[in-house]
C-alpha positions as CSV (number, residue, x, y, z in Angstrom):
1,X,15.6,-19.7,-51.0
2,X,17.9,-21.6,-48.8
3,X,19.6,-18.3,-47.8
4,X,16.4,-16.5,-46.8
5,X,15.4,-19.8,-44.7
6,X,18.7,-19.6,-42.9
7,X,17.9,-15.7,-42.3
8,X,14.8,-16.0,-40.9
9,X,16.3,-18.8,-38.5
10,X,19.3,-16.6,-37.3
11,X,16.6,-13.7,-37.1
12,X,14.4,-16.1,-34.4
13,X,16.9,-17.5,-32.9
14,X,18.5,-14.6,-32.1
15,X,14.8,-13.2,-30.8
16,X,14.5,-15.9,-28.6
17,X,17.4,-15.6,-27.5
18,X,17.3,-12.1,-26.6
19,X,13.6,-13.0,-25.0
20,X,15.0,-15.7,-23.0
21,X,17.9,-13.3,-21.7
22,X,15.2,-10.7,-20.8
23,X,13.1,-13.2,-19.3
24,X,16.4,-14.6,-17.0
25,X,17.4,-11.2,-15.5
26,X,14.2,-10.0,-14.6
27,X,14.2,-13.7,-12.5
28,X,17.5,-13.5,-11.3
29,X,16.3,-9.4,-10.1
30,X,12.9,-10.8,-8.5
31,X,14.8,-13.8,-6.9
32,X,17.7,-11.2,-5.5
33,X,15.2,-9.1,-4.2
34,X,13.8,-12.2,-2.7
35,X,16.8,-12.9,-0.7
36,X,17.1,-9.8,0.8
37,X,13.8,-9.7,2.0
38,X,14.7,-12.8,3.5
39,X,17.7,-11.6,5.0
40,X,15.4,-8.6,6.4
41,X,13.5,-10.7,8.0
42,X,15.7,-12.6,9.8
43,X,17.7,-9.5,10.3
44,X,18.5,-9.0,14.4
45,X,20.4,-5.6,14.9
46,X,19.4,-2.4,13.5
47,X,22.4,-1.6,12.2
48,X,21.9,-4.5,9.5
49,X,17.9,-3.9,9.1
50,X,19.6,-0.3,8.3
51,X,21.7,-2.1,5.5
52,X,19.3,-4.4,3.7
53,X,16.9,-2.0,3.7
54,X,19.1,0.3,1.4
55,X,19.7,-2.4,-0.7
56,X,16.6,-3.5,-1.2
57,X,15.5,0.3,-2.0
58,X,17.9,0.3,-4.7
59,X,16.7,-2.9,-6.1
60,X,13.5,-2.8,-5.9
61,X,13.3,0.7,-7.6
62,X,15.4,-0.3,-11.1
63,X,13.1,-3.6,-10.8
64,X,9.8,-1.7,-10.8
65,X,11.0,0.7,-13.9
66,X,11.0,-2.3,-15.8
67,X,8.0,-2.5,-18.3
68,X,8.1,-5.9,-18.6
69,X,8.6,-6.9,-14.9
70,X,5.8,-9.1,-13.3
71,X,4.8,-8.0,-9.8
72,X,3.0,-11.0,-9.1
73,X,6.7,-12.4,-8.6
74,X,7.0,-10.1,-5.5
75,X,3.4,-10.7,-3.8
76,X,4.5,-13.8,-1.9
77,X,7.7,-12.2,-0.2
78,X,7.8,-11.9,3.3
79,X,6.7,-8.6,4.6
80,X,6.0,-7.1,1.5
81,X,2.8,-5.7,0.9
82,X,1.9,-5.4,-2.9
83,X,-1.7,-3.8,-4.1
84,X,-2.9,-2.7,-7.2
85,X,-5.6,-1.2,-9.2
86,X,-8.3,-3.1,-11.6
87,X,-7.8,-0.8,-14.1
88,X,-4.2,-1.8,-13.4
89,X,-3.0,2.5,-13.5
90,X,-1.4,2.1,-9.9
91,X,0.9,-0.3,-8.2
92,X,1.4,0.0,-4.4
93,X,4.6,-1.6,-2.6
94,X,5.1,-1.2,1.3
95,X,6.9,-2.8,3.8
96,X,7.5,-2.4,7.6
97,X,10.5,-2.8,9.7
98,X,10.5,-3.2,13.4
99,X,14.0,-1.7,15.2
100,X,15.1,-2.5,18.7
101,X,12.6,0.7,20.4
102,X,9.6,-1.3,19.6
103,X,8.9,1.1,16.5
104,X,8.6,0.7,12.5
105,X,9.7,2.3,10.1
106,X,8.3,2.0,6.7
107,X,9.0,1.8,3.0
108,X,7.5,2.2,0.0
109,X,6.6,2.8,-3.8
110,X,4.0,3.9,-6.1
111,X,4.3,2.9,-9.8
112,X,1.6,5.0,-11.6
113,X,0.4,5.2,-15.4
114,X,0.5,8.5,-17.1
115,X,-2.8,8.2,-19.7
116,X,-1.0,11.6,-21.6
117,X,2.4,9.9,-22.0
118,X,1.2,6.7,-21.8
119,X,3.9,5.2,-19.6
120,X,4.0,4.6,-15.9
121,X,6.7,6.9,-13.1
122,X,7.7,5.6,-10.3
123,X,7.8,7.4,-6.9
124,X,9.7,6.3,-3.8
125,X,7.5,7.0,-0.3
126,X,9.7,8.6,2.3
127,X,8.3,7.9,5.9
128,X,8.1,10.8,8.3
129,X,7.1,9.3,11.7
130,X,6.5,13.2,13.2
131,X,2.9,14.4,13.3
132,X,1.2,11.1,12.5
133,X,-2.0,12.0,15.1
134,X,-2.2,15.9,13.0
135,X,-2.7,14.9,9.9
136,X,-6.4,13.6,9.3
137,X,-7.0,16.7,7.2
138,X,-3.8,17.2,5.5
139,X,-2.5,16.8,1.9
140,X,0.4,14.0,1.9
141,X,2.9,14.2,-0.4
142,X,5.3,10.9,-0.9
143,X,8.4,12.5,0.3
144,X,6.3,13.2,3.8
145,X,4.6,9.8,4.3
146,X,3.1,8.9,7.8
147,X,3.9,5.6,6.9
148,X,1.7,2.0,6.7
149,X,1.8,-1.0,4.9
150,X,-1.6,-1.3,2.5
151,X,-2.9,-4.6,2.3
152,X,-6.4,-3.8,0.4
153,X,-7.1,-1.3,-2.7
154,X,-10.5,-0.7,-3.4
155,X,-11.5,0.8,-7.0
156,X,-14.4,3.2,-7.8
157,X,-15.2,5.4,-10.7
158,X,-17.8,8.4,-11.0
159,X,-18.5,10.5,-13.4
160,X,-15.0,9.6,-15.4
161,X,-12.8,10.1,-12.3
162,X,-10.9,7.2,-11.2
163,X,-11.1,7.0,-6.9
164,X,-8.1,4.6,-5.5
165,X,-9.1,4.2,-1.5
166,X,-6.3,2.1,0.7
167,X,-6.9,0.2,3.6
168,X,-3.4,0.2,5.9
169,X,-2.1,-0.6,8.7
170,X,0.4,0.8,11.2
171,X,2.5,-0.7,14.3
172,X,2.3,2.3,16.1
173,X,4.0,1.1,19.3
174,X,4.2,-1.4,21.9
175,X,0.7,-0.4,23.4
176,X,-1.1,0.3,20.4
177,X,-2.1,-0.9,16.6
178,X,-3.7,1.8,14.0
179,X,-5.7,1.0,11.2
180,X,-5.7,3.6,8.4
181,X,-8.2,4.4,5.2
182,X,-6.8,6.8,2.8
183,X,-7.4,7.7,-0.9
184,X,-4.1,8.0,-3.4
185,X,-5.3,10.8,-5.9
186,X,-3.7,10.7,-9.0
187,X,-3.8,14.0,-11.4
188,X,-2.5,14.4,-15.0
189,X,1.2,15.8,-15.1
190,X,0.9,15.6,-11.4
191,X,3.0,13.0,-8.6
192,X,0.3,10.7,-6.5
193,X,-0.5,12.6,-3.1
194,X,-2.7,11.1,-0.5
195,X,-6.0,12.2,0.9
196,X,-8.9,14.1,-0.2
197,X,-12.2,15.1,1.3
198,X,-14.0,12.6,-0.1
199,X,-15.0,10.4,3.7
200,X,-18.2,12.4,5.1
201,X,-18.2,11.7,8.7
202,X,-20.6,12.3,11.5
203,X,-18.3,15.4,12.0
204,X,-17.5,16.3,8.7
205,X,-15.6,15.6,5.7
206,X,-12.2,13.7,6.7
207,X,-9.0,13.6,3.9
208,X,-8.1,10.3,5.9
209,X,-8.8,8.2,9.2
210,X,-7.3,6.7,12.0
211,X,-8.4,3.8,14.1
212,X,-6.0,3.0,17.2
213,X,-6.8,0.0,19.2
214,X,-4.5,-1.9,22.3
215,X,-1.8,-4.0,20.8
216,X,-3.2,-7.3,21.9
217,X,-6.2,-7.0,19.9
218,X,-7.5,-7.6,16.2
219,X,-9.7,-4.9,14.4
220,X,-11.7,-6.0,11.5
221,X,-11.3,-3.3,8.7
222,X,-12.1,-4.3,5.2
223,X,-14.2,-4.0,2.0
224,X,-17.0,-6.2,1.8
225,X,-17.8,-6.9,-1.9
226,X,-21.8,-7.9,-1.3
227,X,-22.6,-5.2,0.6
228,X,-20.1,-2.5,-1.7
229,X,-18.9,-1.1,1.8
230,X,-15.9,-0.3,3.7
231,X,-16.8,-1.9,6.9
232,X,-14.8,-1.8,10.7
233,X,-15.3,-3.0,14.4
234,X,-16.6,0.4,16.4
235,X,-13.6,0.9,19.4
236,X,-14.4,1.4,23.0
237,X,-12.5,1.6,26.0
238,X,-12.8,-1.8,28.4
239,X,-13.9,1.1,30.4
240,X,-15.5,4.4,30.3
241,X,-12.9,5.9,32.8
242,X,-10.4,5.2,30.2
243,X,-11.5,7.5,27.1
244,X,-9.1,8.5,24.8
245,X,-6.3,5.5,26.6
246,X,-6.6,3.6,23.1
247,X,-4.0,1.4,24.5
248,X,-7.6,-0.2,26.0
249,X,-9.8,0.3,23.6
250,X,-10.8,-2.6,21.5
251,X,-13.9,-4.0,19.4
252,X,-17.1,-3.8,21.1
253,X,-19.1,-6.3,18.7
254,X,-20.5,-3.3,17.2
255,X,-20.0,-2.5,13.3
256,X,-19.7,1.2,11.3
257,X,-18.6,1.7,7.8
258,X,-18.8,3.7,4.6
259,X,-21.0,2.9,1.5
260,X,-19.7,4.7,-1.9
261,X,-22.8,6.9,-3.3
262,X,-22.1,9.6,-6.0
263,X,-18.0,10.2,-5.3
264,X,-18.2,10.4,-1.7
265,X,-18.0,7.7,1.1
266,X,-20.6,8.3,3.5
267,X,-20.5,7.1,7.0
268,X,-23.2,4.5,8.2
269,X,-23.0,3.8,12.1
270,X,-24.3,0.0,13.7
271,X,-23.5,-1.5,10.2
272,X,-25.3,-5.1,10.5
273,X,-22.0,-7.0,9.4
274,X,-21.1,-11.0,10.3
């Protein structure tokens, strides 16, 4: 009897053990990858955003295929950007760097669930800066990213298929901001791409859109839970000489939006929105 006690001590002792060691190296990863972004931030030539940046790509990747890795760790870094899905199937991780020509360049994963192999992938977002403005009705695939940070992930669901729509944002260049909303479409046996015709506009159905607005002012674009809408300041030039200059265009107290009916996003102009 006393040799089956001592058994079933060495047995959880040696579980809790390994727990604990589990539990320390996924801190010690979260807190390394902490310290780089740090360092990124902080960062003042290119050359060494260049360096950390490849670090932390390599990091941050073996971190994420960890099962047992909480992402909550990573959402208060600096300049990370971390969204994810209610029914917790997608994981979104972007960050933006700003180099000495007054341009980003971004970075990114997507950790997805498979439902058929019941595990998640994870696929690395390669940012492709050429082409940005031709690409509203274009099929993205991660290895040709335009490039954001996503700072909002709205869930829907209709008919049994899961929507993922993403609210981004892009620094652009010194004169102008863009704002970005996007669906991530995730098929069986299938990597993530982005867009899809599912945003009915006044002039048709969109796979994405772009909102580009001066640099020294905010835009409002966001999902408002009471209303169920995806709702934005309407742009307009300071004046109407200057159409199609967005480095002047800003909010004109005005509000549009989409409103989720049936699996598409329909567009609602003069949105009454406080």
């Amino acid at each position: 009897m006393n040799n089956f006690k001592t058994y079933i001590l060495v047995i959880a002792g040696f579980i809790f053990f390994s727990e604990t060691a589990v539990a320390q190296e996924t801190n010690e990863s979260s807190l390394e990858i902490e310290v780089l972004f740090e360092k990124l931030f902080y960062a003042q030539s290119d050359s060494s955003k260049d360096s950390i940046n490849k670090v932390i790509i390599s990091k941050l990747e073996v971190y994420l295929f960890e099962p047992e890795n909480d992402y909550s760790e990573l959402e208060s870094l600096k300049n990370l950007y971390v969204v994810n899905s209610e029914d917790k199937y997608i994981f979104i991780f972007t960050w933006a760097t700003l180099y000495s020509d007054n341009k980003y360049k971004y970075f990114g994963f997507v950790k997805y669930y498979s439902k058929e192999l019941r595990k998640y992938y994870v696929e690395k977002l390669n940012h492709h800066s050429k082409g940005k403005d031709d690409i509203t009705n274009r099929t993205i695939m991660p290895d040709d990213w335009y490039g954001s940070v996503y700072y909002s992930l709205i869930y829907k669901k209709y008919k049994g298929k899961r929507q993922y729509i993403l609210l981004g944002w892009d620094g652009n260049d010194q004169f102008t901001n863009k704002k970005i909303i996007d669906i991530i479409v995730i098929e069986e046996g299938e990597i993530p791409v982005f867009g899809q015709d599912v945003f009915k506009t006044e002039t048709g159905f969109k796979k994405r859109l772009f909102f580009e607005y001066a640099e020294r002012v905010t835009m409002t674009l966001r999902y408002d839970k009471d209303s169920k809408m995806i709702i934005w300041d309407h742009l307009s030039p300071s004046k109407q000489e200057l159409v199609g200059h967005y480095e002047y265009y800003g909010p004109d107290m005005t509000y549009d939006g989409f409103i989720f009916e049936k699996g598409i996003w329909k567009f609602i102009s003069d949105v009454n929105f406080k």
